[in-house]
Chimera marker file (.cmm) of the C-alpha trace (Angstrom):
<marker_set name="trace">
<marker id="1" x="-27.726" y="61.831" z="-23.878" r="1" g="1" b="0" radius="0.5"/>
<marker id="2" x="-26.114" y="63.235" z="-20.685" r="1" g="1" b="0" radius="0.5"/>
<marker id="3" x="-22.502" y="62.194" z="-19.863" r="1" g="1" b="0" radius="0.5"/>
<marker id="4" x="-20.095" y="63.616" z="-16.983" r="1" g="1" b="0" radius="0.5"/>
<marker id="5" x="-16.632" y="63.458" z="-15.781" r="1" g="1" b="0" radius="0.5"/>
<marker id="6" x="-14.408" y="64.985" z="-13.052" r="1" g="1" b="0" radius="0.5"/>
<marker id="7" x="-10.591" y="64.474" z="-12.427" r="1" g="1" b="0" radius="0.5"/>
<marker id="8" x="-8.360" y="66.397" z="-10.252" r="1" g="1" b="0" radius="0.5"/>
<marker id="9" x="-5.396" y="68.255" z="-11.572" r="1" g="1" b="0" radius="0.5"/>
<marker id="10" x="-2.200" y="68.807" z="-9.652" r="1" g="1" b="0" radius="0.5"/>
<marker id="11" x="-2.130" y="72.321" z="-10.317" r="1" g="1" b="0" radius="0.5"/>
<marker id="12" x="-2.981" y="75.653" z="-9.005" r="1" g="1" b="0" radius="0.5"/>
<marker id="13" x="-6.663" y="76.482" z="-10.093" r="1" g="1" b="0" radius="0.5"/>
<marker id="14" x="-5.388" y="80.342" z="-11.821" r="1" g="1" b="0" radius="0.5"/>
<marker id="15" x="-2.805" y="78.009" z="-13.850" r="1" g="1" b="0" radius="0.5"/>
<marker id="16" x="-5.671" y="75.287" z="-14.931" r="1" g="1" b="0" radius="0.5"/>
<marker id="17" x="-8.142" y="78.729" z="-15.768" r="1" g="1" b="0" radius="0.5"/>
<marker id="18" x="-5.738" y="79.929" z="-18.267" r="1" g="1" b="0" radius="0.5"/>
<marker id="19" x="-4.778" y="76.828" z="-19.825" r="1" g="1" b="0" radius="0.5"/>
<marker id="20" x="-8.284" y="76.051" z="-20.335" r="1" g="1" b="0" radius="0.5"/>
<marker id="21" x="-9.192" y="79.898" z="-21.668" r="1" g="1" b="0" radius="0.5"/>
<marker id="22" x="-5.807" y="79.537" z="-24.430" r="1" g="1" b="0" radius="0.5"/>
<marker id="23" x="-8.831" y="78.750" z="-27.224" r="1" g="1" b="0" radius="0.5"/>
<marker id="24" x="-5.774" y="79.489" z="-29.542" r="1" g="1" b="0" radius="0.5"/>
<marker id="25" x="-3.774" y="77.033" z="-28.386" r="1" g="1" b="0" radius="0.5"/>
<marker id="26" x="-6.689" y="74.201" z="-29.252" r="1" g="1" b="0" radius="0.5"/>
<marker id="27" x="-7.753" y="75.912" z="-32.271" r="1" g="1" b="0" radius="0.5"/>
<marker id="28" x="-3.648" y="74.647" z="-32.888" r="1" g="1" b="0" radius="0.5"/>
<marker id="29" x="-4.677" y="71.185" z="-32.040" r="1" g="1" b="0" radius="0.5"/>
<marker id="30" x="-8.104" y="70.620" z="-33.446" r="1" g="1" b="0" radius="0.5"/>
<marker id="31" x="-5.880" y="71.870" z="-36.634" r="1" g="1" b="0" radius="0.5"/>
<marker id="32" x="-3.159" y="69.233" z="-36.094" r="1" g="1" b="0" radius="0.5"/>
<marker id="33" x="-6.069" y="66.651" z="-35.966" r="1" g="1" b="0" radius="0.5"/>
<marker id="34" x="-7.214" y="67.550" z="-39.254" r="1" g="1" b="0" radius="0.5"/>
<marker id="35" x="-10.104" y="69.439" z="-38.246" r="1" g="1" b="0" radius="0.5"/>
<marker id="36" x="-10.856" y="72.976" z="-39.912" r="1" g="1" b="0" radius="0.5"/>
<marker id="37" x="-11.153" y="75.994" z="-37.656" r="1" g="1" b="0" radius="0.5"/>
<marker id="38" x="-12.470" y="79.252" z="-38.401" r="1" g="1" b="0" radius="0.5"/>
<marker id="39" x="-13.579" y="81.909" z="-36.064" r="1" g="1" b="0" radius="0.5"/>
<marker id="40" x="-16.940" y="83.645" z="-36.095" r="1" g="1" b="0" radius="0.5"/>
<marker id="41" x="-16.518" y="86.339" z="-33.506" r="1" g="1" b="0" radius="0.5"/>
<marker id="42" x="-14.573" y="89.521" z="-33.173" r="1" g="1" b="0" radius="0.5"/>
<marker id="43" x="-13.920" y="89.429" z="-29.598" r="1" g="1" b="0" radius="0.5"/>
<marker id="44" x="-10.288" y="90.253" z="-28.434" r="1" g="1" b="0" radius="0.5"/>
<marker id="45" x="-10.599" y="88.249" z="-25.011" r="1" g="1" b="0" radius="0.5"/>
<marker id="46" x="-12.241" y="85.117" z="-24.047" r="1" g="1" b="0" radius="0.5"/>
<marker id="47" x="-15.546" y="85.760" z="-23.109" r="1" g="1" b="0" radius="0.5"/>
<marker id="48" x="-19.372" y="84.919" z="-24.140" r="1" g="1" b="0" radius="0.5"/>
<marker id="49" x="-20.257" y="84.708" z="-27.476" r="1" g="1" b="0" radius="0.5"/>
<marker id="50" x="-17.402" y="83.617" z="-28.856" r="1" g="1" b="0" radius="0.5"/>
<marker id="51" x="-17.641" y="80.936" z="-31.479" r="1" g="1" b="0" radius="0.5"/>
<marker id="52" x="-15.516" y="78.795" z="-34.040" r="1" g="1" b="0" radius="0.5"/>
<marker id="53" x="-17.215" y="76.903" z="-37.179" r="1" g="1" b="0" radius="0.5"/>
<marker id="54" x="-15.413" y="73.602" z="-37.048" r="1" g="1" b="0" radius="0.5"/>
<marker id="55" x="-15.198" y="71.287" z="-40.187" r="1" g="1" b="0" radius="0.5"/>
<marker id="56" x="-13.955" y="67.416" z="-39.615" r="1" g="1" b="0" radius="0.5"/>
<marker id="57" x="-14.594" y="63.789" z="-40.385" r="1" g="1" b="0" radius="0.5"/>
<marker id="58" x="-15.924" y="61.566" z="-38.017" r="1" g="1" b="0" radius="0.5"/>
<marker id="59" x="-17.024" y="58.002" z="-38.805" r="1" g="1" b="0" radius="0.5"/>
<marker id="60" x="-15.801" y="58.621" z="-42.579" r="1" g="1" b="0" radius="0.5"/>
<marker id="61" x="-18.429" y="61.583" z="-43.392" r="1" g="1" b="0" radius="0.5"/>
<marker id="62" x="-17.436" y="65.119" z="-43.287" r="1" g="1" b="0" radius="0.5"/>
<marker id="63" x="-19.089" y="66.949" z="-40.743" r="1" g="1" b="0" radius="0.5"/>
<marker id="64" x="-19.679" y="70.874" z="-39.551" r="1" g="1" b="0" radius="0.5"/>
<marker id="65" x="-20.451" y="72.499" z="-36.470" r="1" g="1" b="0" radius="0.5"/>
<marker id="66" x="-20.612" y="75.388" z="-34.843" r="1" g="1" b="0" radius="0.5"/>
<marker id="67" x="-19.333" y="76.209" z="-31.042" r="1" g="1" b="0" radius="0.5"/>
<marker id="68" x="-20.003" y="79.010" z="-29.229" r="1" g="1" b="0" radius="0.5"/>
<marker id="69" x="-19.031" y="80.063" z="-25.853" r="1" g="1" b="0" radius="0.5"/>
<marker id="70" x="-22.539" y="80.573" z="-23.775" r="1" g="1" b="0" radius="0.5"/>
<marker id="71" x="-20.873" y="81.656" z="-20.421" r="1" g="1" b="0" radius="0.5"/>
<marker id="72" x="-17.289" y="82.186" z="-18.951" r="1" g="1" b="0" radius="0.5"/>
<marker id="73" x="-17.407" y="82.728" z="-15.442" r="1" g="1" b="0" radius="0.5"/>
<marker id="74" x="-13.626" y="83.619" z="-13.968" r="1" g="1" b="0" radius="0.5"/>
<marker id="75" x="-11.809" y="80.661" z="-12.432" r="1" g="1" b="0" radius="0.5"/>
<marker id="76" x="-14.958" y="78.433" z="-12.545" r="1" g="1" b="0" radius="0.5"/>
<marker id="77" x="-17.281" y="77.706" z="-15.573" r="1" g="1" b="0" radius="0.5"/>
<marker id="78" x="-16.803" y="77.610" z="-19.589" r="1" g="1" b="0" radius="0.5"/>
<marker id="79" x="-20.277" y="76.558" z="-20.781" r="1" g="1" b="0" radius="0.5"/>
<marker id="80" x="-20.137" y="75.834" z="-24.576" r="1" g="1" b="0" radius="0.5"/>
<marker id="81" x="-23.238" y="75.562" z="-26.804" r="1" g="1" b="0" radius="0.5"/>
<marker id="82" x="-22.821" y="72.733" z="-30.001" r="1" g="1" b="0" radius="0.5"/>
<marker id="83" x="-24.622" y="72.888" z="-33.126" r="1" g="1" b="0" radius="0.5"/>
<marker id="84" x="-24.793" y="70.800" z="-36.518" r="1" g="1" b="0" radius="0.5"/>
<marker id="85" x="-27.149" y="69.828" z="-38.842" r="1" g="1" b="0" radius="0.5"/>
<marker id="86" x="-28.034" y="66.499" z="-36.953" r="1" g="1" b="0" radius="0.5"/>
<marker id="87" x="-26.992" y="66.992" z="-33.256" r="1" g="1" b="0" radius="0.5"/>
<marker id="88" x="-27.508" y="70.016" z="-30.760" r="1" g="1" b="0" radius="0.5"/>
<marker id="89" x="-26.203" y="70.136" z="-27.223" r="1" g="1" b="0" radius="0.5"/>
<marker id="90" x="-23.885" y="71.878" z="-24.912" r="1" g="1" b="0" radius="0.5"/>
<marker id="91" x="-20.810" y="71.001" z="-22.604" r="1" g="1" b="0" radius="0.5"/>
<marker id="92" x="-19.714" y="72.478" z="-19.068" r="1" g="1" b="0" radius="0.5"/>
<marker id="93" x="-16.361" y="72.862" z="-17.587" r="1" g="1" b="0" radius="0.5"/>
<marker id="94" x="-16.397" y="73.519" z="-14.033" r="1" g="1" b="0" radius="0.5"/>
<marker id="95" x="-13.637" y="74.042" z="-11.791" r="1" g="1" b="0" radius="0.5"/>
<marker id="96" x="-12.780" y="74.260" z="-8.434" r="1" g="1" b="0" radius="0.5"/>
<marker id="97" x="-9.555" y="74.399" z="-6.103" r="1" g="1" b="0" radius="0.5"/>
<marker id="98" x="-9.434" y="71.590" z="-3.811" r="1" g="1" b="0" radius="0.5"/>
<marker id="99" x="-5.870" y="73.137" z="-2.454" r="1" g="1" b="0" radius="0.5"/>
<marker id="100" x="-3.983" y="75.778" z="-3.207" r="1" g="1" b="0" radius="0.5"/>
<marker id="101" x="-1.471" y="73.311" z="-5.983" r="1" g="1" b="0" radius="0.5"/>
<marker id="102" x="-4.856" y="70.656" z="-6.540" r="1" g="1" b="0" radius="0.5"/>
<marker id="103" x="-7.831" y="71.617" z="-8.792" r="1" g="1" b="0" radius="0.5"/>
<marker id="104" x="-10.860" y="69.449" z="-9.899" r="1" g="1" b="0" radius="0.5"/>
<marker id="105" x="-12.401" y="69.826" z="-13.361" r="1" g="1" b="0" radius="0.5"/>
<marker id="106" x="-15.828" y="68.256" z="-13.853" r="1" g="1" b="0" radius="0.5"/>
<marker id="107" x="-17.066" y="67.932" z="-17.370" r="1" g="1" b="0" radius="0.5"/>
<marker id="108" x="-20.626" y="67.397" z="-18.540" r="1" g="1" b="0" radius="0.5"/>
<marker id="109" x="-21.985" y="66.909" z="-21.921" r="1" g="1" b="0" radius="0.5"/>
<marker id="110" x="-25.307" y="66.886" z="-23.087" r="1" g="1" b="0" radius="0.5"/>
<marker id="111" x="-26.192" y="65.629" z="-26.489" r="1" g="1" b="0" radius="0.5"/>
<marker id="112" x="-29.780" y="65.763" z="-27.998" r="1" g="1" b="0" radius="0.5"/>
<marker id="113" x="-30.283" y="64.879" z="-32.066" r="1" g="1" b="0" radius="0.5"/>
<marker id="114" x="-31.775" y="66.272" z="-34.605" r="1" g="1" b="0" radius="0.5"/>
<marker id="115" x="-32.427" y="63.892" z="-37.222" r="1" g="1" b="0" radius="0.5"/>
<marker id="116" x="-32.975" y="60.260" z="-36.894" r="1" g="1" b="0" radius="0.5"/>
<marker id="117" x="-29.912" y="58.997" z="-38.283" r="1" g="1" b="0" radius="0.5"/>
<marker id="118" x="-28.586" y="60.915" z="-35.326" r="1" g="1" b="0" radius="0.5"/>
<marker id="119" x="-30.732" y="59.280" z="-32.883" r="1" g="1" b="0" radius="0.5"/>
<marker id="120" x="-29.867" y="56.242" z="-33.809" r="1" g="1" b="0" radius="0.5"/>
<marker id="121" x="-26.176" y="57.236" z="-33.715" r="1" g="1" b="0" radius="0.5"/>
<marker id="122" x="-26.747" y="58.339" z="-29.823" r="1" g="1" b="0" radius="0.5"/>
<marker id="123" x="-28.712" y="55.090" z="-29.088" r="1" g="1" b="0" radius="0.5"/>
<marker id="124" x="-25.704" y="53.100" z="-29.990" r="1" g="1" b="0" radius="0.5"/>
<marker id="125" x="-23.894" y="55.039" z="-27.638" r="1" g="1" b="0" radius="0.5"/>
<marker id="126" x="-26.308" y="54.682" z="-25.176" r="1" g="1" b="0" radius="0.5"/>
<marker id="127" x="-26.435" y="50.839" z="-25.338" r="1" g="1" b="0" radius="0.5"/>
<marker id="128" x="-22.422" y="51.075" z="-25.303" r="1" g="1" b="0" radius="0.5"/>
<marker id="129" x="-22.561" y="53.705" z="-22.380" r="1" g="1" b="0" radius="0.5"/>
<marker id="130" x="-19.351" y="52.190" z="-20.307" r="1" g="1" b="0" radius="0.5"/>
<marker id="131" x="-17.158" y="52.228" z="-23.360" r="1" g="1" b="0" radius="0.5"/>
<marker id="132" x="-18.603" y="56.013" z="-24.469" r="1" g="1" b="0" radius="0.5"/>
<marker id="133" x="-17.682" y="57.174" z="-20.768" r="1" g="1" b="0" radius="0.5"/>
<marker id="134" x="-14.180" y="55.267" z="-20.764" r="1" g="1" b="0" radius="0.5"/>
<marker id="135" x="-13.470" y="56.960" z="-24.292" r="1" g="1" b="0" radius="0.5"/>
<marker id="136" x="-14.791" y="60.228" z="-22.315" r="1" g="1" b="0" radius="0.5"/>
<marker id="137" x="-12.661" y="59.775" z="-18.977" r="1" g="1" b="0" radius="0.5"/>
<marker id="138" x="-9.903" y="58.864" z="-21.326" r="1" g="1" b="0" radius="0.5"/>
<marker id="139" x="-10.003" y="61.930" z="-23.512" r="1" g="1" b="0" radius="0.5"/>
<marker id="140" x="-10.263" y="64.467" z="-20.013" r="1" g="1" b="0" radius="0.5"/>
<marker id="141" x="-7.478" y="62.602" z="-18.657" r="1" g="1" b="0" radius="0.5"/>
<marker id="142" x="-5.499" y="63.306" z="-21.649" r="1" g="1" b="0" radius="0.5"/>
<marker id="143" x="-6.112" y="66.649" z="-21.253" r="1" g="1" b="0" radius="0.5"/>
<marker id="144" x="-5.683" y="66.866" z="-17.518" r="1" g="1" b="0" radius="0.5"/>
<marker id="145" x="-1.668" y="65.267" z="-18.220" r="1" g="1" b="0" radius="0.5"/>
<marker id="146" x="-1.523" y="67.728" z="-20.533" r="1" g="1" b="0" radius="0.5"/>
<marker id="147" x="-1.906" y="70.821" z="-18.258" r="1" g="1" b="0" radius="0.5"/>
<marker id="148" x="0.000" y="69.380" z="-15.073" r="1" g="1" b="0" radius="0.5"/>
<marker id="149" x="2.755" y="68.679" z="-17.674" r="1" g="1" b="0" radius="0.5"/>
<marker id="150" x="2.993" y="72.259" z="-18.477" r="1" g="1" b="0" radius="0.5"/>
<marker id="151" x="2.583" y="73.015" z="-14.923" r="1" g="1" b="0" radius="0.5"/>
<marker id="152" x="5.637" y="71.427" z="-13.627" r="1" g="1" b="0" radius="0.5"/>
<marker id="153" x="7.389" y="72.581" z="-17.157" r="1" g="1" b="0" radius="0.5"/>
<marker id="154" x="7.021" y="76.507" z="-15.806" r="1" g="1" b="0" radius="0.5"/>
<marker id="155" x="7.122" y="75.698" z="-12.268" r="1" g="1" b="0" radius="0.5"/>
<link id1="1" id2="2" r="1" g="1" b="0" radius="0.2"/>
<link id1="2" id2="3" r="1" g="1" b="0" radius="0.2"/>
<link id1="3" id2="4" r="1" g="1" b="0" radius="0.2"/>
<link id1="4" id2="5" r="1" g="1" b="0" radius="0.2"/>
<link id1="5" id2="6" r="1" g="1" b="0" radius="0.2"/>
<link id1="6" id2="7" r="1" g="1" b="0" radius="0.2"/>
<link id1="7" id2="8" r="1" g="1" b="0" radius="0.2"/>
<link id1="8" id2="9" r="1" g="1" b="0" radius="0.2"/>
<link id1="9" id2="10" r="1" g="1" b="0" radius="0.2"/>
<link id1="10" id2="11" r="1" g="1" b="0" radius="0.2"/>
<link id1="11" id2="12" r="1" g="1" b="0" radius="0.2"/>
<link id1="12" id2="13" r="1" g="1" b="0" radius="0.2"/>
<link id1="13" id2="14" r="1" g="1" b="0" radius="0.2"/>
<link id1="14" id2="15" r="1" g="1" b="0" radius="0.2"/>
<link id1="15" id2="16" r="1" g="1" b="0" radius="0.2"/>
<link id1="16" id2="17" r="1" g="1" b="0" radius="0.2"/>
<link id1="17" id2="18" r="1" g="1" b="0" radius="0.2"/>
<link id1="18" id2="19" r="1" g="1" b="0" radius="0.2"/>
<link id1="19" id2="20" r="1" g="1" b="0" radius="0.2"/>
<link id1="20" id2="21" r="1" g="1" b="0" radius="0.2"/>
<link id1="21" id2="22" r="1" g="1" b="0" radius="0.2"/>
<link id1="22" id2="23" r="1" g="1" b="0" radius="0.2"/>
<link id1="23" id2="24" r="1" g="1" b="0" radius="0.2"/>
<link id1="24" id2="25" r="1" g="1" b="0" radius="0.2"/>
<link id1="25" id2="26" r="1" g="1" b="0" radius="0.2"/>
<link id1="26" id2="27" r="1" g="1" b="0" radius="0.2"/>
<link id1="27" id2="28" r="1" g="1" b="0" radius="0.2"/>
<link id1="28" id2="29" r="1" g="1" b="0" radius="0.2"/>
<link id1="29" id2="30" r="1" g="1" b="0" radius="0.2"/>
<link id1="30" id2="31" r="1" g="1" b="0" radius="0.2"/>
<link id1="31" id2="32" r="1" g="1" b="0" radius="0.2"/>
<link id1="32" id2="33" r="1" g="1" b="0" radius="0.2"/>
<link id1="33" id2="34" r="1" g="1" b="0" radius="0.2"/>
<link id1="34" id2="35" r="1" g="1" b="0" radius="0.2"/>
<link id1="35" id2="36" r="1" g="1" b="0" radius="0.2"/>
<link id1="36" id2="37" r="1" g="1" b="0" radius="0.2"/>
<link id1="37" id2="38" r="1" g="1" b="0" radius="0.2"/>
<link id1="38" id2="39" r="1" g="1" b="0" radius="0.2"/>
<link id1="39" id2="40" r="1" g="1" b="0" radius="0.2"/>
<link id1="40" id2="41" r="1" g="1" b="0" radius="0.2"/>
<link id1="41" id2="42" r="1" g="1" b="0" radius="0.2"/>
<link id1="42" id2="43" r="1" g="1" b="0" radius="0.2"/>
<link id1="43" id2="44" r="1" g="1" b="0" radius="0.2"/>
<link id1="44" id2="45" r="1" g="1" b="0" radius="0.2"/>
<link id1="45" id2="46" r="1" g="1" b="0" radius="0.2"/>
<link id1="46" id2="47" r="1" g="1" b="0" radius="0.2"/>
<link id1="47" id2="48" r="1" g="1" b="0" radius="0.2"/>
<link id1="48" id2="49" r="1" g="1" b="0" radius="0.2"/>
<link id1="49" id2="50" r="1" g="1" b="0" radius="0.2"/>
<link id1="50" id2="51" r="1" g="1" b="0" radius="0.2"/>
<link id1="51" id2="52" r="1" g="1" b="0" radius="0.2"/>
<link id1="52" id2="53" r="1" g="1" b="0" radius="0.2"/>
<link id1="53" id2="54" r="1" g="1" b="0" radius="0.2"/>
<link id1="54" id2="55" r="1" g="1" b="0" radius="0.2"/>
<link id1="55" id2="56" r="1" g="1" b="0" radius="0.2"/>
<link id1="56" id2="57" r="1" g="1" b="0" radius="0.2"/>
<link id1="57" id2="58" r="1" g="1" b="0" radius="0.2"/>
<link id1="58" id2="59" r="1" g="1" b="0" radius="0.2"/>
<link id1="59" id2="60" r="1" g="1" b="0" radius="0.2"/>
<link id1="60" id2="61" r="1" g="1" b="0" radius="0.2"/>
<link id1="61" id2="62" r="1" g="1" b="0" radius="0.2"/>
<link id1="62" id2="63" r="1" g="1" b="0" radius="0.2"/>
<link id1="63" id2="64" r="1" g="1" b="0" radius="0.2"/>
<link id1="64" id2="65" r="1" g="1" b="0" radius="0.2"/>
<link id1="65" id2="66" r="1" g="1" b="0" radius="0.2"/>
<link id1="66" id2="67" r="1" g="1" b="0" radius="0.2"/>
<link id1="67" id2="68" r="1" g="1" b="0" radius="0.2"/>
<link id1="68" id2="69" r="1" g="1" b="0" radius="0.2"/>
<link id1="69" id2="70" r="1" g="1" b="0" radius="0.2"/>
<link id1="70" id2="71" r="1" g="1" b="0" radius="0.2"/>
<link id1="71" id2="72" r="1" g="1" b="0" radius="0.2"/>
<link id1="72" id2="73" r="1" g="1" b="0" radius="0.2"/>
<link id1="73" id2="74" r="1" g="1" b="0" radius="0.2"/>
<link id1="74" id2="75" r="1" g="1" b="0" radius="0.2"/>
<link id1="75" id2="76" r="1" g="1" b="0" radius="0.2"/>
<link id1="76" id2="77" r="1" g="1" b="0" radius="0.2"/>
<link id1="77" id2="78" r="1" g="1" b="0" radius="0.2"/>
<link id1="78" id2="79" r="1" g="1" b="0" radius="0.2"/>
<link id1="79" id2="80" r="1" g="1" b="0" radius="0.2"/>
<link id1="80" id2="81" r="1" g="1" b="0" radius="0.2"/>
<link id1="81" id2="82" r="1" g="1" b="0" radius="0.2"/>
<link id1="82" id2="83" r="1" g="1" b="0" radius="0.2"/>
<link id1="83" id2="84" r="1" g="1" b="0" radius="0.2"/>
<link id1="84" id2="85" r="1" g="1" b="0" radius="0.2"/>
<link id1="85" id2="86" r="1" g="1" b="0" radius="0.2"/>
<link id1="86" id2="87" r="1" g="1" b="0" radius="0.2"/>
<link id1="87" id2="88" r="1" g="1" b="0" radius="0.2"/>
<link id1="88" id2="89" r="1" g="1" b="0" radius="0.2"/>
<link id1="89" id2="90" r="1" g="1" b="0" radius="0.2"/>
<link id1="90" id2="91" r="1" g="1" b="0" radius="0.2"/>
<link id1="91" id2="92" r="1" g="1" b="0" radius="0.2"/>
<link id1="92" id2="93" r="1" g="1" b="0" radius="0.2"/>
<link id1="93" id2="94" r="1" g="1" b="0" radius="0.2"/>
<link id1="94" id2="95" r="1" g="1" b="0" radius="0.2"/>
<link id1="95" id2="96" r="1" g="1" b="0" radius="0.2"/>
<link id1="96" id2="97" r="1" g="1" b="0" radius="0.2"/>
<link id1="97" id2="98" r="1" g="1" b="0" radius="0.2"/>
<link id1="98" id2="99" r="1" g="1" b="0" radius="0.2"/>
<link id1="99" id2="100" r="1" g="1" b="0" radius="0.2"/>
<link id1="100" id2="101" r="1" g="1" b="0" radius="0.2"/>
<link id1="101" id2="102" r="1" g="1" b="0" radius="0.2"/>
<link id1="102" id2="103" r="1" g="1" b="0" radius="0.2"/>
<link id1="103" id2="104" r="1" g="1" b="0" radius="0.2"/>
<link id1="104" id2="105" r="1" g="1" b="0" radius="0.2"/>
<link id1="105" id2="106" r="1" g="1" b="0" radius="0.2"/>
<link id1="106" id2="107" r="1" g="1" b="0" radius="0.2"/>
<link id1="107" id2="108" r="1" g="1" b="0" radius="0.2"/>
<link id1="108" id2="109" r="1" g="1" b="0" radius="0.2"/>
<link id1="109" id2="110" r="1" g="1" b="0" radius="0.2"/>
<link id1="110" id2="111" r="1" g="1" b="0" radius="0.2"/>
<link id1="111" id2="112" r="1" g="1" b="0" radius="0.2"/>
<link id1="112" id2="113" r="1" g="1" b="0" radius="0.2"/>
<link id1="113" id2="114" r="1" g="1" b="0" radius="0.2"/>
<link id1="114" id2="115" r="1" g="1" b="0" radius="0.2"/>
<link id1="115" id2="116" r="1" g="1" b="0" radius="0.2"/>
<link id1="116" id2="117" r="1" g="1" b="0" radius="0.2"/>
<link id1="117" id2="118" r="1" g="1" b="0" radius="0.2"/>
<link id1="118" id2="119" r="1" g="1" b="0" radius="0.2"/>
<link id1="119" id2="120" r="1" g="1" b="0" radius="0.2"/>
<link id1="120" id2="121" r="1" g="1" b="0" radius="0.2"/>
<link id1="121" id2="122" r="1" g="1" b="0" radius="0.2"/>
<link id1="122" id2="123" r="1" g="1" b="0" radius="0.2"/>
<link id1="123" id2="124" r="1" g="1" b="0" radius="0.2"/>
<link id1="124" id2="125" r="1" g="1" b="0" radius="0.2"/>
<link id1="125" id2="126" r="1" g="1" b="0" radius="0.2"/>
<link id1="126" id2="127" r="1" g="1" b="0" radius="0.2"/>
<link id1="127" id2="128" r="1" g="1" b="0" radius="0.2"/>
<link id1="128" id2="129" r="1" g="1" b="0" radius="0.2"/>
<link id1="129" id2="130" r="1" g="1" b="0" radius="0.2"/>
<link id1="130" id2="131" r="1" g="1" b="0" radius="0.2"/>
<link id1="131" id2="132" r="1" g="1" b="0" radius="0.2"/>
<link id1="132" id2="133" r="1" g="1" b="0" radius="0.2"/>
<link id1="133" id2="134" r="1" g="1" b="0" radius="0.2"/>
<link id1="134" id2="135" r="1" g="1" b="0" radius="0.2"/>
<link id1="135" id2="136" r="1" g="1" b="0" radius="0.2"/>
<link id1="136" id2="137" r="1" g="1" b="0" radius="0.2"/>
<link id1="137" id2="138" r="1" g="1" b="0" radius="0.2"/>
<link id1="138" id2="139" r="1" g="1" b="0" radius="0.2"/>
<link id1="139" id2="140" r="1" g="1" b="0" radius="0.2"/>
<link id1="140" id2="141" r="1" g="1" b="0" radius="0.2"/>
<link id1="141" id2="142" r="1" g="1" b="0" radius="0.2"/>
<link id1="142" id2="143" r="1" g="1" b="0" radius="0.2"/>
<link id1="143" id2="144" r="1" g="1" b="0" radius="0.2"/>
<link id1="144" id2="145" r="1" g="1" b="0" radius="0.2"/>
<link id1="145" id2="146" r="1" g="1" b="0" radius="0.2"/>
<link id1="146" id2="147" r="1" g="1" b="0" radius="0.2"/>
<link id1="147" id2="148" r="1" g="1" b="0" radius="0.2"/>
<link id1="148" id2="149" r="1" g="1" b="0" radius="0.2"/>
<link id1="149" id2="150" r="1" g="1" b="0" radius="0.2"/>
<link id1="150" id2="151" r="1" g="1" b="0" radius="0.2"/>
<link id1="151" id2="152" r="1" g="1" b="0" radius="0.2"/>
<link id1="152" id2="153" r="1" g="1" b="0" radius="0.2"/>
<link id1="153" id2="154" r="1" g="1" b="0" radius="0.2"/>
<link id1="154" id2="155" r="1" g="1" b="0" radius="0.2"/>
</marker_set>
């Protein structure tokens, strides 16, 4: 199942870039959310191959996967690979500056199951497709507030 998003973001696109790279900073969230975080890599700066082993419940069952950085390319793409024991996929970030204070971040997900209880758990979505991209458009949005709040916060 393919889903996509883009929103612009009244900030410069260098400012967006490192918000986006601070993988510390949601490592911090995902663990104020409840989720479990552990890192898998060694690297010292963002870049590919970095990864995280993420623990968390979701619809009531615990669940594990594993997220690793496939490519980082300065100021414009953060593709991440996703694996668990039922669903495999990958998301893209892309970015580009629309003006020198306005950037546009497009997201794209890309989910393919494993299992068939997981197939049946992506039909659902399928059938419910407006809703899953509202819930989607809501959650970048969130995240897009988040980074022009900081923005005008240092600025």
């Amino acid at each position: 199942m393919k889903l996509g998003t883009r929103q612009d973001i009244e900030a410069p696109l260098d400012f967006v870039w490192q918000q986006l790279t601070d993988f510390e900073q949601f490592e911090r969230m995902a663990l104020r959310r409840g989720a479990e975080v552990e890192r898998v890599d060694q690297l010292k700066r963002p870049g590919p191959g970095m990864g995280w082993r993420l623990r968390f419940a979701y619809r009531g069952k615990p669940r594990r996967m594993l997220v690793r950085i496939a490519e980082l390319t300065e100021n414009s793409v953060i593709d991440c690979g996703l694996d668990s024991a039922s669903v495999e996929g990958a998301a893209r970030i892309e970015l580009m500056a629309l003006a020198p204070r306005r950037t546009r971040i497009s997201l794209v997900a890309d989910l393919r199951p494993k299992t068939l209880a997981a197939r049946l758990v992506i039909q659902s979505l399928r059938l419910a497709k407006g809703r899953t991209q509202r819930k989607l458009d809501t959650a970048l949005g969130r995240l897009v507030a988040l980074v022009e709040e900081r923005w005008r916060a240092g600025s």
